[in-house]
Steps between C-alpha positions, in 0.01 A plus 500: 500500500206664547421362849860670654591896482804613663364827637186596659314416833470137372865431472568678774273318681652121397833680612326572899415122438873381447617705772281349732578170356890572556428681811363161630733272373798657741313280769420203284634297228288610249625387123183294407175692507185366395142790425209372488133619567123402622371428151596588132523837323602653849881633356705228606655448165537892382685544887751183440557671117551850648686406787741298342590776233528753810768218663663490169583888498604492817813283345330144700508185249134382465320182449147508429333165595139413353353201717150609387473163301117512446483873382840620364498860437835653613693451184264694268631827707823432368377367162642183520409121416370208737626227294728442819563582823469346904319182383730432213804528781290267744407244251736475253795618750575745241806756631353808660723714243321346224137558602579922645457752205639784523348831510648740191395834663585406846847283457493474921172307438461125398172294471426143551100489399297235633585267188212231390182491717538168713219266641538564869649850567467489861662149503793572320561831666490261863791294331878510592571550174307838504689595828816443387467684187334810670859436696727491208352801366647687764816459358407668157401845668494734798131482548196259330221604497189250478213570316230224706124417421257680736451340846156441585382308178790243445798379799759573265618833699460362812726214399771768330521647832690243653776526239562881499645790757214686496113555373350847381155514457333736230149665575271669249325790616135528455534130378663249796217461820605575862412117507713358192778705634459285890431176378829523242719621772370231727563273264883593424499516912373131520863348260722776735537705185783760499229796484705829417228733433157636327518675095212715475458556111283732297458792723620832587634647827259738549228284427629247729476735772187702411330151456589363790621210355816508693282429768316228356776317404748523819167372693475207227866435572430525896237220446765261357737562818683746336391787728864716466455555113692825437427684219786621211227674263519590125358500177442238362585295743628472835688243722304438861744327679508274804 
């Protein structure tokens, strides 16, 4: 897996990420969590993949969820098949332990893909059906983790957020807009989502404070009414939390 390495500032970095994570859930229930971002190719996917293997070696049973139903990608980190997944549970009521696969190098890791692309995504992730199996899955594992379409081109996040403990938005650097980055968390503010924090991917400590880009972004995050953004910073990533 060419995507995960177990040493290095990256890994160490997903590791400051689950500690915050954990750190957060001694105040809240925090078992379902979906990540999610402004618009594609921002590093939702590669942070749910990452994260879920840095859960895993921490000894935490994992379920990786992918309710991106019109752009499946999650599974080819793993290198696993779509043939089924969430949709084949929703429509053909399938048993979740039929539709997870398994993860051979991480055994603390178990997938259920996105399955066969449906006609109305956002519909059937409004359904009970979808709510109740996001629910059930929470009996499989310690933590799932939800791999969700981008917010500002489809609803299909905004309508996730209502059926998990908590939201993390990813942020590309050099790539995501002071005003993508707003209007998303305005958005996820609007349905009373469970906003945990802010992933900044693709950049470097000391660039993001040479830059200035810490700056940029914790005034982007005061715009959306999130004006006590603390900062947890490191490469690759970092966790800005409420």
């Amino acid at each position: 897996m060419g995507w995960f390495q177990s040493g290095g500032p990256a890994a160490e970095a997903y590791r400051s990420l689950r500690t915050a994570v954990k750190f957060e859930s001694m105040h809240r229930p925090m078992s379902t969590i979906q990540v999610t971002s402004a618009l594609a190719s921002e590093g939702k996917s590669t942070t749910v993949a990452n994260l879920a293997v840095t859960f895993a070696e921490a000894g935490e049973r994992v379920v990786v969820v992918c309710c991106d139903l019109r752009r499946p990608r999650i599974h080819e980190f793993f290198g696993l098949g779509n043939d089924v997944g969430f949709t084949t549970a929703l429509l053909e009521k399938t048993d979740l332990v039929r539709v997870s696969q398994r993860i051979s190098d991480h055994p603390n890791v178990a997938l259920v893909a996105s399955g066969p692309p449906p006609p109305n995504p956002s519909e059937l992730l409004s359904s009970a059906a979808a709510k109740k199996v996001l629910s059930d899955l929470k009996e499989l594992a310690d933590i799932v983790l939800i791999d969700s379409p981008p917010v500002l081109p489809v609803t299909d996040a905004a309508i996730l957020a209502q059926h998990v403990d908590a939201t993390i938005l990813t942020v590309a650097a050099g790539q995501t807009t002071s005003a993508e980055l707003v209007e998303t968390i305005s958005r996820l503010r609007a349905v009373e989502a469970p906003l945990l924090g802010v992933v900044l991917n693709g950049v470097k400590e000391a660039s993001l404070y040479n830059s200035g880009l810490r700056v940029r972004l914790e005034q982007s995050l005061a715009g959306a009414a999130w004006s006590n953004a603390r900062a947890s910073v490191s490469a690759p990533g970092s966790l800005m939390q409420q």
